[in-house]
Each structure stands twice: as structure tokens, then as C-alpha cells.
N, C-alpha and C positions, 0 to 999 in steps of 0.2 A: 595460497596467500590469504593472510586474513583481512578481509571486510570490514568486520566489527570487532571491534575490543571491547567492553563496559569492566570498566573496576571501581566496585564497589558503590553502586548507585543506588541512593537513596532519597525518597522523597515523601515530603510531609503534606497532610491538607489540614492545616492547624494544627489540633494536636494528634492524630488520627496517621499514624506511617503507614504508607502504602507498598512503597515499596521499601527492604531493608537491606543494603550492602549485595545488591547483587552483580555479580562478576559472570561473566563469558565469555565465547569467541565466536565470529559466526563467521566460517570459510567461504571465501566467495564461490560464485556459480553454483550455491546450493540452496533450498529452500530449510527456512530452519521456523520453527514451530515451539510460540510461545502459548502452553499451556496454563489452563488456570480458571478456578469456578467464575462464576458475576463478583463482581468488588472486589478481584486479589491484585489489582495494579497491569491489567494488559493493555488497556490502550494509552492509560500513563506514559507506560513503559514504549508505547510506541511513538507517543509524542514526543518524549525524549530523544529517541533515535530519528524521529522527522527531523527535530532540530525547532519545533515550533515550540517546547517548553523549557527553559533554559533554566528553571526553577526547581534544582536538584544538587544535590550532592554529588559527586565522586564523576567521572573520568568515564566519555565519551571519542574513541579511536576509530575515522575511516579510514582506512588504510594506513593508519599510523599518526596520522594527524590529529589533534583535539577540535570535535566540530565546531566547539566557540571559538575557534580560531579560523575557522572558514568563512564565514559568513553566508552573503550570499552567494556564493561558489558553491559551498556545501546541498545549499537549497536549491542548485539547479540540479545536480547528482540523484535527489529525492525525489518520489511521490509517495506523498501517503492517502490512501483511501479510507475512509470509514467505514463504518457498519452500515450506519443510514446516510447514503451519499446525499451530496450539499452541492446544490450547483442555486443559480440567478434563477430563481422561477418566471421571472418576467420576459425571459430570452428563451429560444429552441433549443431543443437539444444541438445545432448545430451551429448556432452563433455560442452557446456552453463551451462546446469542444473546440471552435477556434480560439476562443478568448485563454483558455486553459493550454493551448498548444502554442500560443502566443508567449506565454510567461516563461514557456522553459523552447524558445527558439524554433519551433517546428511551425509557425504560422502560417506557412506557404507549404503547409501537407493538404494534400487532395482529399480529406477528409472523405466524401461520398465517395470514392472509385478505390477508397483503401479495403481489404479484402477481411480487416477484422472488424470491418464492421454489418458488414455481410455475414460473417458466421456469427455472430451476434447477435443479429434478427433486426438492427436498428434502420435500418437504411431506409425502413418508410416509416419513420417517426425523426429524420431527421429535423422538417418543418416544425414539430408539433411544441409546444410550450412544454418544460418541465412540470410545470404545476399541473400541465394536463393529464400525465402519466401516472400509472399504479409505482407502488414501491420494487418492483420485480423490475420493470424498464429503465427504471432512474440504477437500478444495480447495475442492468445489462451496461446505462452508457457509463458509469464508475468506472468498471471494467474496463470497457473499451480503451476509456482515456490512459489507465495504465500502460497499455500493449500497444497504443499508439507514443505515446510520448519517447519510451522506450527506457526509462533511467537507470541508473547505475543501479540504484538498490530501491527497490520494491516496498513498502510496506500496506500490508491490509489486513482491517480490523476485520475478524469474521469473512473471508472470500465468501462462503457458501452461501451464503444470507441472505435470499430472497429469491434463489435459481432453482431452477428445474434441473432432473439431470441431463438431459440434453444440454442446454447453455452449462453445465460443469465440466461435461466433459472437451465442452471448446474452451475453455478454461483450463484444464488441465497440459490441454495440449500447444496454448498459448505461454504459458507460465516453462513448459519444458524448452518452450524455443527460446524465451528470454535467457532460460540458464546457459543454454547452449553459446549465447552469444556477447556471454560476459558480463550477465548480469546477478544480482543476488535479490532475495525473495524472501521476507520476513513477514511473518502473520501471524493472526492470535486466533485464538479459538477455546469456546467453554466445553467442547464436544471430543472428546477421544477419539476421531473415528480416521479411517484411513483417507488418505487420498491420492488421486490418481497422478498427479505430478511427482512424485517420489520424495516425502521429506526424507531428509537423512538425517536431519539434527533436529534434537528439540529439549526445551527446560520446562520446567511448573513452576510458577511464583506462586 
């Protein structure tokens, strides 16, 4: 069944096209891999399919439906992660992840005794302030919120970006269990390289 449609999407920043007429499908339960140097339109391109930039050309399909016609329905279906994750610096990583668990319905998850955030490493940096943490831990709890929340489709700018391989490959093995369980998994990346969760699909803008 397919996920995503995109026909013919296109998007401008003045006079400057970023992206031009591009078209695909991305199959559910797979992980599909949007290639592409710095500056050829991949986190655009991902904004788009968040559903947070509605400022585009041409024809966005979940499962068949046009996501401007979702609204906020659509936006509980999604998470999208960044490169440089963005949480409230003034709050812990754990009032972070309930406020963010809060928005898509999962408020009353047991955050601490949850088991992905133990393979994560976070669980003694629950109390600690965002702002207090290196860029490597602010990734690990990104992450985490992903594979906690649980959404229909996945999106994230750069997975790898800021992990060791050890935290990659609890990632990889995270990301397999989301497919397995009916979910889809779209990310961008500047890097060819392989990874351990199995893309099967992938484009170059």
C-alpha cells in the first residue's frame, strides 16, 4: 500500500527553486532515503511531508488523501525530527518528553521505566536541563521521542548526526521494529553510506 504520493512538488525561496516537479511513492513499512548534497532541498522537502510548510506547489498523498485536507489529524499521524534537535531549554529532558508525548496523546506513558530509553543511555539525564547537555544527548532524547510516540510515518533530517555507533545501532534496531509494526520511515541524508535498518527505497534531489 502506498504511504506517500508527491506529484510534482515544487518550491520556491524568492526567486531561488529549490525544489522542481518532484514526483514519487514511498511504500509503507519501508524506510526510504532522500538523498542529496547541502542546499538541494532535503529538509524542505521534509517539511513538506511534516505538513508544517504548506508553501509549495503540486500534490501531497497519505494514503491517498491530500495532507491539506487533514489538518490536524494529519499532524498527529507525524513526527518529524531535525538535524539539530529543538526541545524548551528551560525544562529536563523529562518534562521535554512528556510535554511532546502530551501533543500526540501518549501523556500517561511511564516515560522512565520505558525500555527505549534505557537503550539510549538517557535515563540518568532524565532530571537534567536540555541546555545542560552536549549535542550527542539532545540527539539521543530526539530519537527517543521518535520510538516513543510511535507515528505512522517517521520523518528525520540526518538520523546519524551526532551518534556513536553503538547508539546507531540501537537505532537501527529501533527503526526495524517501528516497520515491523506498521509504521513508514523517511530521512534525508548528505552521506551515501549504508545503513543498518535496510533502506529499500531511495531518490536524489
Amino acid at each position: 500500500m502506498k504511504a506517500i504520493e508527491c506529484e510534482n512538488i515544487s518550491k520556491n525561496f524568492y526567486k531561488n527553486k529549490v525544489l522542481d516537479n518532484i514526483s514519487l511513492t514511498v511504500e509503507e513499512n519501508v524506510a526510504f532515503q532522500i538523498k542529496g548534497e547541502n542546499g538541494s532541498g532535503k529538509t524542505t522537502f521534509l517539511k513538506i511531508l511534516a505538513g508544517v510548510d504548506p508553501d509549495f506547489t503540486g500534490k501531497v498523498l497519505f494514503y491517498g488523501k491530500d495532507i491539506q485536507n487533514f489538518d490536524k489529524e494529519y499532524l498527529k499521524n507525524v513526527v518529524m525530527l531535525p538535524s539539530l534537535p529543538r526541545f524548551y531549554n528551560d525544562l529536563t529532558v523529562l518534562e521535554n518528553i512528556n510535554f511532546y508525548c502530551s501533543i500526540y496523546s501518549v501523556a500517561s506513558f511511564d516515560v522512565a521505566q520505558n525500555h527505549i530509553v534505557n537503550s539510549f543511555g538517557i535515563e540518568n539525564i532524565l532530571n537534567s536541563r536540555i541546555d545542560e547537555l552536549s549535542d550527542g544527548f539532545k540527539k539521543r532524547v530526539s530519537l527517543c521521542l521518535g520510538f516513543i510516540i510511535k507515528p505512522k510515518l517517521l520523518l528525520i533530517d540526518e538520523p546519524y548526526n551526532f551518534i556513536d555507533k553503538n547508539i546507531k545501532k540501537v537505532f537501527d534496531e529501533e527503526i526495524k521494529k517501528l516497520l515491523a509494526n506498521g509504521s513508514t520511515f523517511i530521512f534525508s541524508d548528505n552521506n551515501m553510506q549504508s545503513y543498518g535498518f535496510g533502506t529499500t527505497e531511495s531518490v536524489v534531489l
